[in-house]
C-alpha positions in Angstrom: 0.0 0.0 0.0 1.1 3.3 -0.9 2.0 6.0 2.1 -0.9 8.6 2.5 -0.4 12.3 2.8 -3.0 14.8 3.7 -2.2 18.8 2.4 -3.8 21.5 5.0 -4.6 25.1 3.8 -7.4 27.1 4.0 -7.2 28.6 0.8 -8.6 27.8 -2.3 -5.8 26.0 -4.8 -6.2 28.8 -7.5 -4.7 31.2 -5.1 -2.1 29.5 -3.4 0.0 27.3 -6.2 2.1 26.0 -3.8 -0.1 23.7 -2.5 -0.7 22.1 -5.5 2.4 22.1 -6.6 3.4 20.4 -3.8 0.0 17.7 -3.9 1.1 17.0 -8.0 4.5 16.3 -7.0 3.2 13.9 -4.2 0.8 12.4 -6.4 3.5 11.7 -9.1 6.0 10.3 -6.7 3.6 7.3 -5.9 1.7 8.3 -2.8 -1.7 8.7 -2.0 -3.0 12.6 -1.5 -5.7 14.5 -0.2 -6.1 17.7 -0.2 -8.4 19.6 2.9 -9.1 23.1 2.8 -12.0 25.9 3.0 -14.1 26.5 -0.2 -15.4 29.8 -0.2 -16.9 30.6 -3.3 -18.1 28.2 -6.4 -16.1 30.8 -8.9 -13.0 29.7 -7.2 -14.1 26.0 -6.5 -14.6 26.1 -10.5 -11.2 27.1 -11.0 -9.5 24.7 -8.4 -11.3 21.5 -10.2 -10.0 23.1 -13.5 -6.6 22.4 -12.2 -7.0 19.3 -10.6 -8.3 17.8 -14.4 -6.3 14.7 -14.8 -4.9 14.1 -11.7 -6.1 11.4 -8.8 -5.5 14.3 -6.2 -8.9 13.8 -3.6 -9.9 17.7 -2.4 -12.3 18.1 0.0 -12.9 20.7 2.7 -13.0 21.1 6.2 -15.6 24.1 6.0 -17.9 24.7 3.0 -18.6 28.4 2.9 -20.4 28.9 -0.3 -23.4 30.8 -0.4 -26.8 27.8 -0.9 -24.2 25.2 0.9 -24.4 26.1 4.1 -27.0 27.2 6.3 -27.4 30.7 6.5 -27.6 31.2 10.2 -24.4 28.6 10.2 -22.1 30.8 7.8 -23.2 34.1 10.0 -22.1 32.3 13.3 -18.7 31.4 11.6 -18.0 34.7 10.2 -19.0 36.6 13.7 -17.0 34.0 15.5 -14.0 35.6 13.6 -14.8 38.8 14.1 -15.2 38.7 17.5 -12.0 36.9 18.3 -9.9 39.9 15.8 -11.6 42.1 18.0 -10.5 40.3 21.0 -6.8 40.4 19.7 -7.0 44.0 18.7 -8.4 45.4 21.7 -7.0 42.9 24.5 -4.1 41.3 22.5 -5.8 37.7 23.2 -4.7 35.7 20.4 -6.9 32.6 19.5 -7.1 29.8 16.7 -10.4 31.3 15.8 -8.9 35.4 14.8 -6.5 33.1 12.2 -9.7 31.1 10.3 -13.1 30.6 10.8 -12.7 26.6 12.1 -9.5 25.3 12.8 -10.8 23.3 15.3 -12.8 21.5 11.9 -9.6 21.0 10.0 -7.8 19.4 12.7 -11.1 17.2 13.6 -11.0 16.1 9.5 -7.8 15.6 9.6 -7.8 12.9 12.0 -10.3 11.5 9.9 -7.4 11.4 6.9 -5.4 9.3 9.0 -2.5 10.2 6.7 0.8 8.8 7.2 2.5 12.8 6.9 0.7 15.7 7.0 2.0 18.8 5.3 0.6 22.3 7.0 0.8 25.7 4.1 -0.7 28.7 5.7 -1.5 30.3 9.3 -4.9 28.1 10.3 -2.9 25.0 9.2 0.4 25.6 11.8 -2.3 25.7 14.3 -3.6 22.8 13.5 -0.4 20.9 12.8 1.0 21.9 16.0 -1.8 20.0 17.6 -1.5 17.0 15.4 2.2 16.9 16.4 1.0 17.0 20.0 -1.5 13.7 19.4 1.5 11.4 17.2 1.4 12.7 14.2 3.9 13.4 11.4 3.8 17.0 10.1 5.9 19.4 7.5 5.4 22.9 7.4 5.9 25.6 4.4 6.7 29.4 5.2 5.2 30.6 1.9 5.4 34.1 3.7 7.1 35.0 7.1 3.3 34.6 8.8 4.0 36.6 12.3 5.7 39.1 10.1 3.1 39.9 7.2 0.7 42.6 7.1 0.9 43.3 10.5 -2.7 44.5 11.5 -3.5 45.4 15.1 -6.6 42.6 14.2 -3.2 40.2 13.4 -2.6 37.1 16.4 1.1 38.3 16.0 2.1 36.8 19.0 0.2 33.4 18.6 1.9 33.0 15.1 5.2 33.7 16.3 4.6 30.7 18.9 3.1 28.4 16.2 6.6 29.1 14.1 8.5 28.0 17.1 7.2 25.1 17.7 6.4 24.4 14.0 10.8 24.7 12.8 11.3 22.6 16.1 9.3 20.2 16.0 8.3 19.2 12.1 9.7 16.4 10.4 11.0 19.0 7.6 10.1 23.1 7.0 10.4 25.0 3.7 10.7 28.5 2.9 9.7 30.5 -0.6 13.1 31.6 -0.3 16.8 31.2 1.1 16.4 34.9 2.6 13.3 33.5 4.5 15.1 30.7 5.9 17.7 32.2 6.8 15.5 35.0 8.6 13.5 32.3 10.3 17.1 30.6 11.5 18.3 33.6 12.9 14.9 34.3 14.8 14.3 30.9 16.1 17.9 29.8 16.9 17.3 26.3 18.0 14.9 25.7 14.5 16.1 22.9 12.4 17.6 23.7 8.8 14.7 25.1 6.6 15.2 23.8 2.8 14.4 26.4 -0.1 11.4 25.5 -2.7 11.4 28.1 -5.4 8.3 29.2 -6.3 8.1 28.4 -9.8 5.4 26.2 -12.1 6.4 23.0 -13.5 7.8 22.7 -16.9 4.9 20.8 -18.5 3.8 24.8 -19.0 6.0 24.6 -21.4 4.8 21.8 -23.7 2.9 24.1 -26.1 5.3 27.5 -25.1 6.6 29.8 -27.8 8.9 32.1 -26.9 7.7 33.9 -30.5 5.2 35.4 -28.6 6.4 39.2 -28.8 4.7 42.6 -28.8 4.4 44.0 -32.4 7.7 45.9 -33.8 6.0 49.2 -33.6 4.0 49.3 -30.3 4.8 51.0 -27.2 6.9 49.3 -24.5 5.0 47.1 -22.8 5.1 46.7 -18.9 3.5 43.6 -16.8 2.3 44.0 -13.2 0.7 40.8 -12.0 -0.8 39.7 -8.8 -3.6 37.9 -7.3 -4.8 41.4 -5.5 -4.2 44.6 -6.7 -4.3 47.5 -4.3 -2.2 49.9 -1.9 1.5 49.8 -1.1 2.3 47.2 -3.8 4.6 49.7 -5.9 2.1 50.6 -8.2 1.9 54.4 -6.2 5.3 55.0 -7.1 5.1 53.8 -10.4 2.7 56.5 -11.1 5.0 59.1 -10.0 8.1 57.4 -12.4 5.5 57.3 -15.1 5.1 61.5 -14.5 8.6 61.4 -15.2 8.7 59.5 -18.2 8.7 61.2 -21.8 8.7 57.5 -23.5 5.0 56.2 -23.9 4.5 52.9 -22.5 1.6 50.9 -21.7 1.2 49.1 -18.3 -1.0 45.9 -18.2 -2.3 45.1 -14.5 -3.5 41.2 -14.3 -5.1 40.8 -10.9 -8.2 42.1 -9.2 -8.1 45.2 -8.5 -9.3 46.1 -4.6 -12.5 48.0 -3.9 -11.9 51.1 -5.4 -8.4 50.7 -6.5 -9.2 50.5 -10.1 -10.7 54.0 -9.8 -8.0 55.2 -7.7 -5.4 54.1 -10.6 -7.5 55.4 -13.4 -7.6 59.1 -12.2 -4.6 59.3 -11.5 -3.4 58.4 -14.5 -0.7 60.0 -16.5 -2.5 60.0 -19.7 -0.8 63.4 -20.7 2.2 61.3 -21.2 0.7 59.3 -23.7 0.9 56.2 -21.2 -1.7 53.4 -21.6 -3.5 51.7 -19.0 -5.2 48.1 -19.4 -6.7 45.8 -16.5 -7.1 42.1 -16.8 -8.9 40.7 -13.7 -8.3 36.9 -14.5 -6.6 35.0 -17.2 -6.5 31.2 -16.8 -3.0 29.4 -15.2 -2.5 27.2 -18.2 -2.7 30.6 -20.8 -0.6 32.8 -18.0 3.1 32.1 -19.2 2.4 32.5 -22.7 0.6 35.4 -22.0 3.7 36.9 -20.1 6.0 36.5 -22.9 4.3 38.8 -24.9 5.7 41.6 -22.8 8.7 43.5 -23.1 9.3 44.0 -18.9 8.2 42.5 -15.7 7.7 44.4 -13.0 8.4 42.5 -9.4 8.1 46.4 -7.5 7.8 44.8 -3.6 8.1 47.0 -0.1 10.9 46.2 2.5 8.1 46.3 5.2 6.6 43.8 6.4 9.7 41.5 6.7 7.5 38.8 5.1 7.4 41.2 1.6 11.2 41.9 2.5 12.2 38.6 2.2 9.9 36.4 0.2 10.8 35.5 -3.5 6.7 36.1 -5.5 5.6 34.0 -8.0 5.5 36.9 -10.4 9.5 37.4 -10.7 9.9 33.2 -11.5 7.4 33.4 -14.0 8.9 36.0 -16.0 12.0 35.0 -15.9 10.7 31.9 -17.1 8.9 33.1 -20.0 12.1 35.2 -21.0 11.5 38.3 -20.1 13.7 40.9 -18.2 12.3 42.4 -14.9 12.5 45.4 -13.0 12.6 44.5 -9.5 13.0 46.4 -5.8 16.1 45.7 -4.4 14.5 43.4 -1.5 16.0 40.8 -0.1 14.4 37.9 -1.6 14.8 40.1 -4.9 18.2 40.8 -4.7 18.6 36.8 -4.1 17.5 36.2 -7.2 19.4 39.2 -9.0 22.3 37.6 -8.1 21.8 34.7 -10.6 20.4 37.1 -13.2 22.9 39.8 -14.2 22.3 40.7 -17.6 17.7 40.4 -17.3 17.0 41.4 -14.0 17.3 45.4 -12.8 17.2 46.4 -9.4 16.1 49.4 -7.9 15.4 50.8 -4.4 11.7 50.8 -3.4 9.8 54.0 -3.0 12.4 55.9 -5.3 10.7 57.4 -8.7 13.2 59.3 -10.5 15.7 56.1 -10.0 13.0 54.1 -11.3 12.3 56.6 -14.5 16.1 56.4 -15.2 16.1 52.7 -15.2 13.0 52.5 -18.1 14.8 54.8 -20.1 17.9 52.8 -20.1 15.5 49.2 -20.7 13.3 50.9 -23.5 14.6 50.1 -26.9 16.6 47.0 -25.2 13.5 45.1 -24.0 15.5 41.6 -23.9 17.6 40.4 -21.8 21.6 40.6 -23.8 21.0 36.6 -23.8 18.0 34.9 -23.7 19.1 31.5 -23.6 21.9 32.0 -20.5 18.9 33.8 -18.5 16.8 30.1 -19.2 19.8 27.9 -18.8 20.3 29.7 -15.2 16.4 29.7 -14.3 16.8 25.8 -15.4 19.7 24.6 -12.9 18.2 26.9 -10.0 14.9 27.7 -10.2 13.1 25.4 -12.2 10.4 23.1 -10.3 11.6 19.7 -11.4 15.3 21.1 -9.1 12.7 21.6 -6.1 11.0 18.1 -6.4 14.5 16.6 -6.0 14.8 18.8 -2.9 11.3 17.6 -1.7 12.3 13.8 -2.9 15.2 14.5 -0.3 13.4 15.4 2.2 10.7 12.8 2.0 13.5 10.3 1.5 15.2 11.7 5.0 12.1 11.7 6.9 8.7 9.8 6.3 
C-alpha cells in the first residue's frame, strides 16, 4: 500500500499554487494525496477543479462556505466568530485559533479523519492545527510561503500566537520549507534552536512549457510594454510610485495590470493616471493558469516592485518574478532581499532598484526601453533551469521525504 499524505490550507488551490504544486509532485512520486481546505466561493471551486483535471488528487474541505451550501444562520455564526475573536486580539491582544480562520478546530477534527501517514501544513490556520496533530503522534511538515508573524501586521493580526506556532512548527516538524533562502535564513536567525529550513522556489512545473513559444512578442512598432501581476491589486504594492516614475517619463508605455483590483483601486489608478504622457493603462482581472506564461512573454518587462516592510514582503521571492523570468522576459525589481537573491543569478535580465524611489525608477525605463530583452536569452533560461526550475525543487522535496517519512 502506498503512504498517505494529507495537504492542510485554508485557501482555495487557485490562489495559493504551492499547495498544488506540492499535492502534483506527491501524487506523481507514488503516494496517495488528499487535499483539505475551505471552499469559499463556487467561482473559485470552478477554477481549483480546473486544475486538478487529470490528476487522482482527492480535495475536500473542512468548512464549506459557499453561499446555498451552508446554512445561513451557520455561515453568519462562523463569520461573527472571527470577528469577535480579531476584536478580542486588537483590543485585549488575546490571540486565539479562531482570529487566524473561521474553524480550525474543523480542519484538525477532518484531519484525523485522513489518518495520513504525513501531513504537510501551508498557511497560518494549518500551523495551528499541525502543532496539535504533532501533539496527538502525528507526522507533520510545514511551508513558510510568507514569514506569517511578520506579514501585514494588522493590530486585528494574532502576532504573538503565530510567532509561537513558528517555534514550535521549525522545532518540531519532520521537515520546513521557505519561498526563499532569505526566509530561511530569517526564520534561522529568529528561532535559533529551528532545524535547517530547505528552499522551494516558487516556480510552475515545466509541463507549461509543452505548447510554449517564446515567438510570442509585442508588435515591432507598439509601445513598450510593462507587466504587473498579482492575485490582489491594491495599496502599497509599488504601483503608487510607479505612477510618479511614469510622471517622469517622456517615452509612452503601456502598463498591463493582471489581478483584481481592490474596492476602489481601479478608480484610484485610473484618475490618477498620466494620460498626458501618452501612457496606456489596461486591466485584466483573470486569465486562466495554463494561458498565464504564454501570455507573459508577450511583454517587453516585468515588473516584481515589492516594499521592505513587512519582513514577510522583504524577504519572500513572488511567483511573479519566477514566472517572468521563465517566459524570458527581463524584470525590473526592488532591491529586497528575496529580490536581490534572485538578482544575483540574473545579471544581464534582472534590474534592481530601491523601493519608494521614482526618479531612480524613470532612469532605469529609459535605459531598458529600446533593449526590452535580456543581452541573452538562452543564459537567462539555462540559469532559471539549474536553479529555479520546479523539477530542481522536487529533488529537494524527494530528499526530504526520502530523510524523513
Amino acid at each position: 500500500m502506498s503512504l498517505k499524505i494529507c495537504l492542510l490550507s485554508d485557501h482555495h488551490l487557485c490562489i495559493n499554487p504551492r499547495l498544488w504544486k506540492e499535492a502534483f509532485f506527491y501524487e506523481k512520486a507514488g503516494y496517495e494525496v488528499v487535499i483539505l481546505t475551505m471552499w469559499q466561493t463556487n467561482d473559485l471551486l470552478q477554477r481549483d477543479l480546473e486544475i486538478l483535471k487529470g490528476h487522482q488528487v482527492v480535495y475536500k474541505n473542512y468548512l464549506n462556505l459557499i453561499h446555498g451550501e451552508i446554512n445561513t444562520v451557520q455561515r453568519f455564526c462562523y463569520r461573527l466568530r472571527k470577528r469577535l475573536a480579531n476584536e478580542l486580539q486588537r483590543i485585549f491582544k488575546i490571540g486565539t485559533g479562531w482570529a487566524i480562520s473561521h474553524a480550525p478546530e474543523k480542519m484538525y477534527c477532518k484531519a484525523l479523519d485522513e489518518a495520513a501517514d504525513m501531513y504537510a501544513a501551508h498557511l497560518e490556520c494549518a500551523f495551528f492545527t499541525g502543532r496539535k496533530l504533532i501533539n496527538t503522534g502525528k507526522k507533520v511538515s510545514f511551508d513558510f510561503e510568507d514569514w506569517y508573524s511578520r506579514d501585514y501586521l494588522t493590530p486585528g493580526r494574532a502576532v504573538k500566537l503565530l510567532a509561537m506556532l513558528e517555534l514550535f512548527a521549525v522545532q518540531h516538524g519532520i521537515f520546513c520549507t521557505a519561498a526563499s533562502q532569505s526566509m530561511a535564513d530569517a526564520l534561522m536567525q529568529t528561532y535559533p534552536s529551528s532545524k535547517k529550513i530547505t528552499t522551494i522556489y516558487n516556480s510552475f512545473p515545466d509541463e507549461e512549457l509543452a505548447d510554449f513559444s517564446y515567438n510570442n512578442v509585442a508588435e515591432e512598432n507598439s509601445p513598450f510594454r510593462l507587466l504587473w501581476t498579482s492575485r490582489t491589486v491594491g495599496p502599497e504594492r509599488g504601483l503608487e510610485t510607479l505612477l510618479e516614475a511614469l510622471r517622469l517619463l517622456q517615452q509612452p508605455v503601456e502598463l498591463h495590470i493582471i489581478g483584481k483590483c481592490m474596492e476602489g483601486y481601479e478608480d484610484y489608478l485610473k484618475n490618477n493616471w498620466p494620460t498626458s504622457k501618452g501612457h496606456i493603462l489596461v486591466f485584466h482581472q483573470f486569465i486562466r493558469h495554463s494561458e498565464l506564461l504564454q501570455e507573459i512573454a508577450g511583454y517587453d518587462l516585468g515588473l516584481a516592485i515589492e516594499s521592505y516592510t513587512p519582513d514577510s514582503r522583504n524577504k519572500t521571492i513572488t511567483n511573479k518574478i519566477l514566472q517572468y523570468l521563465q517566459a524570458g522576459i527581463p524584470v525590473l525589481a526592488t532591491d529586497t532581499d528575496g529580490q536581490k537573491e534572485v538578482a544575483g543569478f540574473f545579471p544581464t535580465s534582472v534590474f534592481t532598484v530601491p523601493a519608494g524611489n521614482p526618479m531612480l525608477w524613470k532612469d532605469q525605463l529609459e535605459k531598458l526601453i529600446g533593449n526590452s530583452k535580456p543581452e541573452n536569452r538562452a543564459v537567462q533560461l539555462n540559469t532559471f533551469k539549474t536553479i529555479f526550475s520546479w523539477p530542481v525543487q522536487e529533488q529537494k522535496l524527494q530528499q526530504l521525504l526520502s530523510e524523513n517519512l
